[in-house]
C-alpha positions in Angstrom: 32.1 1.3 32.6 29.8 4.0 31.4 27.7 4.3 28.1 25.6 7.3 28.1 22.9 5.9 25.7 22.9 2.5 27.8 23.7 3.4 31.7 26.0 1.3 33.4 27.8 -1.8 32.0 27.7 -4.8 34.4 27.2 -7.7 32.7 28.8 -9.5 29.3 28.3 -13.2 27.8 29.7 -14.8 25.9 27.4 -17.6 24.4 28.6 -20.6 22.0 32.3 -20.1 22.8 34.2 -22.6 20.9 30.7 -23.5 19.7 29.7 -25.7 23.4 30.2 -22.9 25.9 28.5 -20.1 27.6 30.6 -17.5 29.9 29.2 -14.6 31.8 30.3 -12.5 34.0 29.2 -9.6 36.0 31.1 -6.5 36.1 31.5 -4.6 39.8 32.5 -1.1 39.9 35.6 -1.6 42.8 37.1 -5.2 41.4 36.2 -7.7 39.3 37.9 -11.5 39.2 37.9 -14.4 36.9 38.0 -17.1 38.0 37.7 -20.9 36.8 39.3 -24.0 35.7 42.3 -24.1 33.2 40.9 -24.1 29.5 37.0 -23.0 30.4 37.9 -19.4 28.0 38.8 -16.4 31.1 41.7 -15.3 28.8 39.8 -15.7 25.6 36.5 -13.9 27.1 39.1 -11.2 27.6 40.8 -11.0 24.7 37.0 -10.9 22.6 36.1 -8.0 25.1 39.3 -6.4 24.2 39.1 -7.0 20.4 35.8 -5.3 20.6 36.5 -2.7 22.5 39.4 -1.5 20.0 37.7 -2.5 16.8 40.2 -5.3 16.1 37.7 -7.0 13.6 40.9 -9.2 12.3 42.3 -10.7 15.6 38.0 -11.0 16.5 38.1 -13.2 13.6 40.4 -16.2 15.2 37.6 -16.5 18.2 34.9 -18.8 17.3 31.7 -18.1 19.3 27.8 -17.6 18.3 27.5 -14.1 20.2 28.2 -11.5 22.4 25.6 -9.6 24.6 26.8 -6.5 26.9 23.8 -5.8 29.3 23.5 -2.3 30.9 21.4 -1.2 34.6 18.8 0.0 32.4 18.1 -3.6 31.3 19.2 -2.4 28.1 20.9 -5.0 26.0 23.4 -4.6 23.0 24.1 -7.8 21.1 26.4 -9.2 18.2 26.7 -12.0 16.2 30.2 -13.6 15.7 29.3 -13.0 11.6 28.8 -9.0 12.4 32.4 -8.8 13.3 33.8 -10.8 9.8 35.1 -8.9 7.2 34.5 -10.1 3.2 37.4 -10.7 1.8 
């Protein structure tokens, strides 16, 4: 994935999932695999990264986690706080 501003993308976490778990994973330009035990958050890590990536703020709002940080080959990162993506009512 390219961002001008930022270089390549190869790396997102997810920190506080569920509020007691950390994910990262590293992004490769010919495959990348997810791979873990039942219940440890690939589909949900995926489904926040897609949530993002679309600008759905309301289904964002279901997954509870403290942050997100997308870090770039520049050593650039761009973070965001679960409370950046709520909406006020």
């Amino acid at each position: 994935m390219e961002f001008e501003a930022y270089g390549e993308l190869y790396q997102v976490k997810i920190n506080g999932l569920w509020g007691k778990t950390d994910i990262v994973f590293d992004l490769y330009e010919e495959c990348n695999v997810l791979i873990g035990e039942n219940g440890i958050g690939k589909t949900t890590a995926l489904k926040i990264l897609e949530s993002i990536l679309n600008l759905n703020f309301i289904r964002m709002a279901k997954y509870k986690f403290d942050n997100i940080e997308f870090v770039f080959d520049t050593e650039e990162e761009i973070r965001f706080d679960y409370v950046d993506f709520i909406i006020p009512s």
